[in-house]
PyMOL Python script that loads the backbone (N, CA, C, O; Angstrom):
from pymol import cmd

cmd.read_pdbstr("""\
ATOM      1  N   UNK A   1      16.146 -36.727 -11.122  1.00  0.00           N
ATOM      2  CA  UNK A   1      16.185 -35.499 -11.891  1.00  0.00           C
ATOM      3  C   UNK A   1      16.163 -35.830 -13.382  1.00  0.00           C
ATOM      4  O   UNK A   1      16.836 -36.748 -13.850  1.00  0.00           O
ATOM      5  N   UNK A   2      15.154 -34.842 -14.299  1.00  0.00           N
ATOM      6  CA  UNK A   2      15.191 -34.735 -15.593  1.00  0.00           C
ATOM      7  C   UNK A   2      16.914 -34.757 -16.457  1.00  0.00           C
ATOM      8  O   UNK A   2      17.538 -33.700 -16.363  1.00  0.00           O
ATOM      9  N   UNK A   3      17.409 -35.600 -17.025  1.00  0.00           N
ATOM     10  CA  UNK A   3      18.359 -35.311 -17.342  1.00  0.00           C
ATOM     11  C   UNK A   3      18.500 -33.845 -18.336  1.00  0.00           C
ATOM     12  O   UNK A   3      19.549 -33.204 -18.400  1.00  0.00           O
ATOM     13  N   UNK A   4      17.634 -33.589 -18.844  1.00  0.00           N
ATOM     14  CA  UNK A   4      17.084 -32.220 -20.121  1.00  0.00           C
ATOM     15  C   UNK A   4      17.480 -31.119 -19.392  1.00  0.00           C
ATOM     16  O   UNK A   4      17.891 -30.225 -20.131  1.00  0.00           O
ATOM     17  N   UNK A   5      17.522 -30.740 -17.749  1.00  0.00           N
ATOM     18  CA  UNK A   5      17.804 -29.941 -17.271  1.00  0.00           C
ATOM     19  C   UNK A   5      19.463 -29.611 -16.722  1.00  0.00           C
ATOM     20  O   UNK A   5      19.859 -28.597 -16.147  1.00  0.00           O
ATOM     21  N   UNK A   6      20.145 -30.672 -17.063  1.00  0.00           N
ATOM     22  CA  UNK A   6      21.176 -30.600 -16.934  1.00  0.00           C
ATOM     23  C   UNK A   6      22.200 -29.411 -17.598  1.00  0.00           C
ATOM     24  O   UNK A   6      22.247 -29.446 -18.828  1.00  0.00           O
ATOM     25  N   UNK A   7      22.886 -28.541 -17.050  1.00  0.00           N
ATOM     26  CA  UNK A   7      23.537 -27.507 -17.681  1.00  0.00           C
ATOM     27  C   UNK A   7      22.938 -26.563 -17.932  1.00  0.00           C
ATOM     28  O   UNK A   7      23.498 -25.705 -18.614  1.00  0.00           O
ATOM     29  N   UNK A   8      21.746 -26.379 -17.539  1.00  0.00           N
ATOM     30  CA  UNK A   8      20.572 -25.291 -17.935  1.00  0.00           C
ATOM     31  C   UNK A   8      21.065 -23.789 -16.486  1.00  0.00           C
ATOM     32  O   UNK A   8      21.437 -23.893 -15.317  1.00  0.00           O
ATOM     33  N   UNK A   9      20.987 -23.429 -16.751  1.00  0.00           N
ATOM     34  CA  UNK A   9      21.575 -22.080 -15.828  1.00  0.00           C
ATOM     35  C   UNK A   9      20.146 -21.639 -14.844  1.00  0.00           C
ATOM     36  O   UNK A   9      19.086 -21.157 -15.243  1.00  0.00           O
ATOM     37  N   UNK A  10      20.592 -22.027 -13.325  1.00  0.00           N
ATOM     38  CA  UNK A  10      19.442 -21.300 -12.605  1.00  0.00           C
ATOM     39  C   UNK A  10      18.835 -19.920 -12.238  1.00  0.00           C
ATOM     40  O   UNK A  10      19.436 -19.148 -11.491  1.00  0.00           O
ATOM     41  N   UNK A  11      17.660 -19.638 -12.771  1.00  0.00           N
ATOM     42  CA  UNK A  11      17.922 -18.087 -12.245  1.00  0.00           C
ATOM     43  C   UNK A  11      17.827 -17.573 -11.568  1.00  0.00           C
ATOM     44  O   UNK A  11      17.719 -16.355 -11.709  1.00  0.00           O
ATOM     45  N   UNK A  12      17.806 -18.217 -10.301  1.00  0.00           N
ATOM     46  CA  UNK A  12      17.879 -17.416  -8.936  1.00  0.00           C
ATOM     47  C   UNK A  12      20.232 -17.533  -8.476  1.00  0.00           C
ATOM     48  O   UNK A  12      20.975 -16.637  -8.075  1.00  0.00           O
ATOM     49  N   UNK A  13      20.383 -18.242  -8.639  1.00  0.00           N
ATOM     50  CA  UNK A  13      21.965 -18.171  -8.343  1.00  0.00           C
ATOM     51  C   UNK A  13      22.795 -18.335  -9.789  1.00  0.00           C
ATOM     52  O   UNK A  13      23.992 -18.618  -9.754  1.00  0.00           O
ATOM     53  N   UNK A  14      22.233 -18.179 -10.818  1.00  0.00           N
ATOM     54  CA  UNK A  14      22.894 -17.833 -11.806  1.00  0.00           C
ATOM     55  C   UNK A  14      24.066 -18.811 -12.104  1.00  0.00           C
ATOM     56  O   UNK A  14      25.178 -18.624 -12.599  1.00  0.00           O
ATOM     57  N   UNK A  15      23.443 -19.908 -11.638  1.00  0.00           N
ATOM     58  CA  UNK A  15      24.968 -21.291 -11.831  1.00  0.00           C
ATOM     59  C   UNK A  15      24.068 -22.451 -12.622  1.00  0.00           C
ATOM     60  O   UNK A  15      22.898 -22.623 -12.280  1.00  0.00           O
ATOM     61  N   UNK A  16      24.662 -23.238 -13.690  1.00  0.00           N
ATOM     62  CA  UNK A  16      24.340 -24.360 -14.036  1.00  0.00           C
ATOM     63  C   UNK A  16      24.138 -25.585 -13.429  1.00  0.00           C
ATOM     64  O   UNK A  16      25.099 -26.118 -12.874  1.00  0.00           O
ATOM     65  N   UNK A  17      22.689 -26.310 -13.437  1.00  0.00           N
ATOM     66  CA  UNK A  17      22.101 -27.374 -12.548  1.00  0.00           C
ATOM     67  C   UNK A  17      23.068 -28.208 -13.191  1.00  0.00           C
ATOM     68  O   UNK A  17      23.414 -28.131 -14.370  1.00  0.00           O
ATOM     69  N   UNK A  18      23.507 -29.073 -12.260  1.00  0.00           N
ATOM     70  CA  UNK A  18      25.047 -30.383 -12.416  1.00  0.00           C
ATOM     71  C   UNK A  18      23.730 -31.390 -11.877  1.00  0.00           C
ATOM     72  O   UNK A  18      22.727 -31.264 -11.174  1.00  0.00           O
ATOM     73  N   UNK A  19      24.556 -32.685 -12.850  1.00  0.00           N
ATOM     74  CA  UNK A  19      23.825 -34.429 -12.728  1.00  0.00           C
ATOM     75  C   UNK A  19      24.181 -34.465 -11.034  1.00  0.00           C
ATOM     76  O   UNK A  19      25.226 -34.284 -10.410  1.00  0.00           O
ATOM     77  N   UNK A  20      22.749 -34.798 -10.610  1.00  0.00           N
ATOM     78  CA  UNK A  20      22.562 -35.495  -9.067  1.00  0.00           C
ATOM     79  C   UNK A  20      22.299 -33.869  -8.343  1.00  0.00           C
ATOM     80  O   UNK A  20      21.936 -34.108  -7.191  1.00  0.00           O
ATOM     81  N   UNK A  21      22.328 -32.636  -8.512  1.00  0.00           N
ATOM     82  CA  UNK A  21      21.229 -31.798  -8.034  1.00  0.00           C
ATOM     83  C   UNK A  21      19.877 -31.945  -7.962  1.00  0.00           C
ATOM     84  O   UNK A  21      19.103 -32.206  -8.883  1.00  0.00           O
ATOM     85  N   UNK A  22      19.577 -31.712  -6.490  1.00  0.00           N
ATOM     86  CA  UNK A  22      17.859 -31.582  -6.797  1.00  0.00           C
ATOM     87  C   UNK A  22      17.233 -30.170  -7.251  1.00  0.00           C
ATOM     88  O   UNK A  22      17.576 -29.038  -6.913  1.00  0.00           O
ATOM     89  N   UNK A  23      15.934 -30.698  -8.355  1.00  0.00           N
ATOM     90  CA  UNK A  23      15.361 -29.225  -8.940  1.00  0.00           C
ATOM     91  C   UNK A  23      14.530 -28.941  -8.936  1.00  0.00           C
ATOM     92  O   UNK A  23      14.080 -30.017  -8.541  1.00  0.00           O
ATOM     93  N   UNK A  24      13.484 -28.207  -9.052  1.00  0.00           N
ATOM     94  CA  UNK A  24      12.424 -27.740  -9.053  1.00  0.00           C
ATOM     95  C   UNK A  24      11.771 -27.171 -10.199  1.00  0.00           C
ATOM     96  O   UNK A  24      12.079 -25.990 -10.362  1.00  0.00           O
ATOM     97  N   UNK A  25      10.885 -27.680 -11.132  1.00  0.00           N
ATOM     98  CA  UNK A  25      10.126 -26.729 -12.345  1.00  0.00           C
ATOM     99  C   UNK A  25       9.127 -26.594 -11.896  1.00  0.00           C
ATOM    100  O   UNK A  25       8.199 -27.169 -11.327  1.00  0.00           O
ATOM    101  N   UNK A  26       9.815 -24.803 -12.612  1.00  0.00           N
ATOM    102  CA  UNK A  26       8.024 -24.154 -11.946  1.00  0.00           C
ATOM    103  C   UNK A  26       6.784 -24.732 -13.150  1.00  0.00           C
ATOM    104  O   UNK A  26       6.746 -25.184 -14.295  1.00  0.00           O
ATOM    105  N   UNK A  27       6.014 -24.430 -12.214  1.00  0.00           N
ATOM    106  CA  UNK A  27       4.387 -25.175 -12.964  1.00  0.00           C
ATOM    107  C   UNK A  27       3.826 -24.268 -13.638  1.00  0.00           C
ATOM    108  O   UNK A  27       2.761 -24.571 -14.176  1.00  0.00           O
ATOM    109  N   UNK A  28       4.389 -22.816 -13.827  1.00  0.00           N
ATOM    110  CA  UNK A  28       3.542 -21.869 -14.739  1.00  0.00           C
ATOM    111  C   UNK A  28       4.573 -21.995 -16.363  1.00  0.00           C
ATOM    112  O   UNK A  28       4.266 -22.490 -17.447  1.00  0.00           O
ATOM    113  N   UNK A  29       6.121 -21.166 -15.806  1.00  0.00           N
ATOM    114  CA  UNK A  29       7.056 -20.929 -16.789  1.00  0.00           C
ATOM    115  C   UNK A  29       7.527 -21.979 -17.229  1.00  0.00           C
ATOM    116  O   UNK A  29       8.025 -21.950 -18.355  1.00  0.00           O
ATOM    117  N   UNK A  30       7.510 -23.071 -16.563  1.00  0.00           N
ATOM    118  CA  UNK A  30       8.330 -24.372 -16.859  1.00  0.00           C
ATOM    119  C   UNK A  30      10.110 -23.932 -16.610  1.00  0.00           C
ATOM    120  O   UNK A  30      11.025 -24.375 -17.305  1.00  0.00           O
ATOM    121  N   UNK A  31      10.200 -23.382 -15.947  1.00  0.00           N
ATOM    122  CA  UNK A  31      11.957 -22.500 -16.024  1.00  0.00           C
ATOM    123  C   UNK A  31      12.665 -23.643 -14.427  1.00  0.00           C
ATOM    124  O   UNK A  31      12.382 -23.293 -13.281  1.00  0.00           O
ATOM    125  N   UNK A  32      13.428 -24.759 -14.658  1.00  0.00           N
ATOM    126  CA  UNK A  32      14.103 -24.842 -13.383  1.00  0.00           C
ATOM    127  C   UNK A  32      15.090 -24.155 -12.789  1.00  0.00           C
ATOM    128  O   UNK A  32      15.800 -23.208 -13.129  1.00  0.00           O
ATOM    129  N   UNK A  33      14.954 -25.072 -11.480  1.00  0.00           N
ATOM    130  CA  UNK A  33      15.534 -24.200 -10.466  1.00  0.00           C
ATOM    131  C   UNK A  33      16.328 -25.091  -9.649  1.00  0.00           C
ATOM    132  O   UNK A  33      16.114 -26.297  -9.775  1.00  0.00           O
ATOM    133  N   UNK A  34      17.384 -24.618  -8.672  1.00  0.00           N
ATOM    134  CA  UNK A  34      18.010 -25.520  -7.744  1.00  0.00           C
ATOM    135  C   UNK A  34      17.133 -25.795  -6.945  1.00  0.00           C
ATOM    136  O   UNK A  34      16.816 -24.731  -6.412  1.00  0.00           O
ATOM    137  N   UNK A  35      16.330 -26.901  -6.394  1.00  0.00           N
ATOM    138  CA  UNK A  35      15.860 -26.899  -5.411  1.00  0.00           C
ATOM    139  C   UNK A  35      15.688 -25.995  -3.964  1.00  0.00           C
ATOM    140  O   UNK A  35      14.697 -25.573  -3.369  1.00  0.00           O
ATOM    141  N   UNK A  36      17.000 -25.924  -3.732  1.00  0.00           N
ATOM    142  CA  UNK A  36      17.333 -24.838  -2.772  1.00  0.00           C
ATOM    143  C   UNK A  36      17.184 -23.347  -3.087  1.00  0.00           C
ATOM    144  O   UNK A  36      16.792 -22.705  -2.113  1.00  0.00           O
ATOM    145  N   UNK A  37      17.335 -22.836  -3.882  1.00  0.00           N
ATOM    146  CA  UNK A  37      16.985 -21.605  -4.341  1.00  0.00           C
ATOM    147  C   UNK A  37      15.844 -21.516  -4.561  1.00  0.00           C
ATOM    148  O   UNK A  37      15.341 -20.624  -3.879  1.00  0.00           O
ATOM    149  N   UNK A  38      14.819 -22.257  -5.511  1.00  0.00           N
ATOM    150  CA  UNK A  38      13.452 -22.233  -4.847  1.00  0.00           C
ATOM    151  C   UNK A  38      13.393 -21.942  -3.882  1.00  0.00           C
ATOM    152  O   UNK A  38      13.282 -20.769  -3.524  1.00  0.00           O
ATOM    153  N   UNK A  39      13.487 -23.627  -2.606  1.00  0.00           N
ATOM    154  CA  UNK A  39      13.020 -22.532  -1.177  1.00  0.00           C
ATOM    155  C   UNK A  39      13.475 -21.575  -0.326  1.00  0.00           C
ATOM    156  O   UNK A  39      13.116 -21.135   0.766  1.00  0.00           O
ATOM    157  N   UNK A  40      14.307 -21.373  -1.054  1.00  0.00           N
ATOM    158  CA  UNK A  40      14.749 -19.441  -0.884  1.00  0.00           C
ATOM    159  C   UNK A  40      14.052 -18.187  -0.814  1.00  0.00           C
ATOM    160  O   UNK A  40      13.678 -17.334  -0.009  1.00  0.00           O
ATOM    161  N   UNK A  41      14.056 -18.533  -2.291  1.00  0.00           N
ATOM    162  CA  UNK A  41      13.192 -17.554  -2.856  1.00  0.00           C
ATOM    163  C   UNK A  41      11.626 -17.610  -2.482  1.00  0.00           C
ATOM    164  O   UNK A  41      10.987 -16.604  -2.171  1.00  0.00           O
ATOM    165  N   UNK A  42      11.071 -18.946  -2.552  1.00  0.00           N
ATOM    166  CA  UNK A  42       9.800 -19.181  -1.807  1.00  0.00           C
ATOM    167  C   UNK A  42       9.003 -19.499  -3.253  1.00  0.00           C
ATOM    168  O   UNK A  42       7.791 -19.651  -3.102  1.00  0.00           O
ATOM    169  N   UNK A  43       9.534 -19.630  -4.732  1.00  0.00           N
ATOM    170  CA  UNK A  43       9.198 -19.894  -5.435  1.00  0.00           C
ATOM    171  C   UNK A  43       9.928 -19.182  -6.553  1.00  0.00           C
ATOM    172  O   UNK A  43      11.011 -18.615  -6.407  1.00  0.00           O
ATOM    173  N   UNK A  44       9.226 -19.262  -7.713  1.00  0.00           N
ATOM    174  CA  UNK A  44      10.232 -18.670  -8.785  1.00  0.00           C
ATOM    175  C   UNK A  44      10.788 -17.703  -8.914  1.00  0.00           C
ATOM    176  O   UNK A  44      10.337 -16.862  -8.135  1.00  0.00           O
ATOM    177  N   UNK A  45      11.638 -17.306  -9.561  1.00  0.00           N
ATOM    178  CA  UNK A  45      12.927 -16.357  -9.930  1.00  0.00           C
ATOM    179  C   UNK A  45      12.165 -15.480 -11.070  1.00  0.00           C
ATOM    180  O   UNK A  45      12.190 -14.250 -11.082  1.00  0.00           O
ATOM    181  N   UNK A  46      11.386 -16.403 -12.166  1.00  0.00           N
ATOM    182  CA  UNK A  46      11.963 -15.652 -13.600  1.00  0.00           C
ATOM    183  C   UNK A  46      11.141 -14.426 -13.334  1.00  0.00           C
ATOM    184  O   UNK A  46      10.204 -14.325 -12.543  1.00  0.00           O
ATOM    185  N   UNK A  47      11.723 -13.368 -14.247  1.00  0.00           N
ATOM    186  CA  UNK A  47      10.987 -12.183 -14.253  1.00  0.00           C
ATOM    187  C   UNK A  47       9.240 -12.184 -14.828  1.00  0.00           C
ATOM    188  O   UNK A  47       8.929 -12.486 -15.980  1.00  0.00           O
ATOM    189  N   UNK A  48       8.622 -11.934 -14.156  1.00  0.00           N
ATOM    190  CA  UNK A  48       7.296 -11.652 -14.622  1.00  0.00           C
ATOM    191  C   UNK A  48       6.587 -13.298 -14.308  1.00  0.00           C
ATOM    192  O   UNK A  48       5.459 -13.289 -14.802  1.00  0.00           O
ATOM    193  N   UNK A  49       6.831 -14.413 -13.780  1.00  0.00           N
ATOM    194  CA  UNK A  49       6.163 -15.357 -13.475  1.00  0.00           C
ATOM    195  C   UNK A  49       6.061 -15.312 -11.985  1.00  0.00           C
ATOM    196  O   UNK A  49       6.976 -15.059 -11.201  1.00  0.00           O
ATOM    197  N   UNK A  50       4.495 -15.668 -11.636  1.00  0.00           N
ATOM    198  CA  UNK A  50       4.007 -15.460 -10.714  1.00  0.00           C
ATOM    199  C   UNK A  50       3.823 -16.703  -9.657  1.00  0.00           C
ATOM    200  O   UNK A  50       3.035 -16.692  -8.712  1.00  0.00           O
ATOM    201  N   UNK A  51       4.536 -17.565  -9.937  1.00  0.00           N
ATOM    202  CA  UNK A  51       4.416 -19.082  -9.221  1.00  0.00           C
ATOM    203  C   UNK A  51       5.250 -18.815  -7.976  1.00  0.00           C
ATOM    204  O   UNK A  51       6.351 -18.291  -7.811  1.00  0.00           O
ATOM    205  N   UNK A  52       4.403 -19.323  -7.200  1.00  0.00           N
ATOM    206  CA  UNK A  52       4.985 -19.075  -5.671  1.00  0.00           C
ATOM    207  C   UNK A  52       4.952 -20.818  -4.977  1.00  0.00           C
ATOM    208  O   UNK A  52       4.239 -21.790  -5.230  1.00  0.00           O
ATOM    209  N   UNK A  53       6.289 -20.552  -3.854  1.00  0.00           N
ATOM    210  CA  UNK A  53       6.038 -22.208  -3.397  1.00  0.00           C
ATOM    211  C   UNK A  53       4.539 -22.674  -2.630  1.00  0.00           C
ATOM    212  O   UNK A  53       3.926 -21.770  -2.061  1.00  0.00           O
ATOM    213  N   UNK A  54       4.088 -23.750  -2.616  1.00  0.00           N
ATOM    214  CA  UNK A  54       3.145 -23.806  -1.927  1.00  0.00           C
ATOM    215  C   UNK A  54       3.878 -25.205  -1.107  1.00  0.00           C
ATOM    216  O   UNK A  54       4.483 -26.138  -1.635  1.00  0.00           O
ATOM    217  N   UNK A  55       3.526 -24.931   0.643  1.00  0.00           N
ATOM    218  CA  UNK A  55       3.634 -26.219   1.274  1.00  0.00           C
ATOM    219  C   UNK A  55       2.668 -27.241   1.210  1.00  0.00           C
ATOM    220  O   UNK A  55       1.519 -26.800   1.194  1.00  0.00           O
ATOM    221  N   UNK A  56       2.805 -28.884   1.155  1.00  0.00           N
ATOM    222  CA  UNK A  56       2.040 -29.548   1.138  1.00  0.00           C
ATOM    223  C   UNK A  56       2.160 -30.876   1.770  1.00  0.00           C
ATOM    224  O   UNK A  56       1.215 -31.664   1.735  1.00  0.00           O
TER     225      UNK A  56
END
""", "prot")
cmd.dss("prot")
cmd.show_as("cartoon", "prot")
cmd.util.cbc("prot")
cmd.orient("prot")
């Protein structure tokens, strides 16, 4: 994990990414995410970005 993302607040569960979480930046907004809340959500949170997960 990026250390830069550390303490940054996720916006799908609204809690700060902690050292040794896995994360996810989206590829449009650049906005991370908990890993897990990504595949929750099935891709991003932020309002008005349209990045969705893709399997691969």
């Amino acid at each position: 994990m990026n250390e830069e993302y550390i303490g940054k607040t996720c916006p799908y569960c609204k809690t700060a990414i902690q050292a040794g979480e896995e994360v996810r930046i989206c590829g449009l907004c650049r906005m991370p995410h908990h890993l897990a809340c990504w595949e929750e959500n099935q891709g991003c949170t932020t309002f008005g970005c349209t990045e969705i997960q893709h399997d691969v």
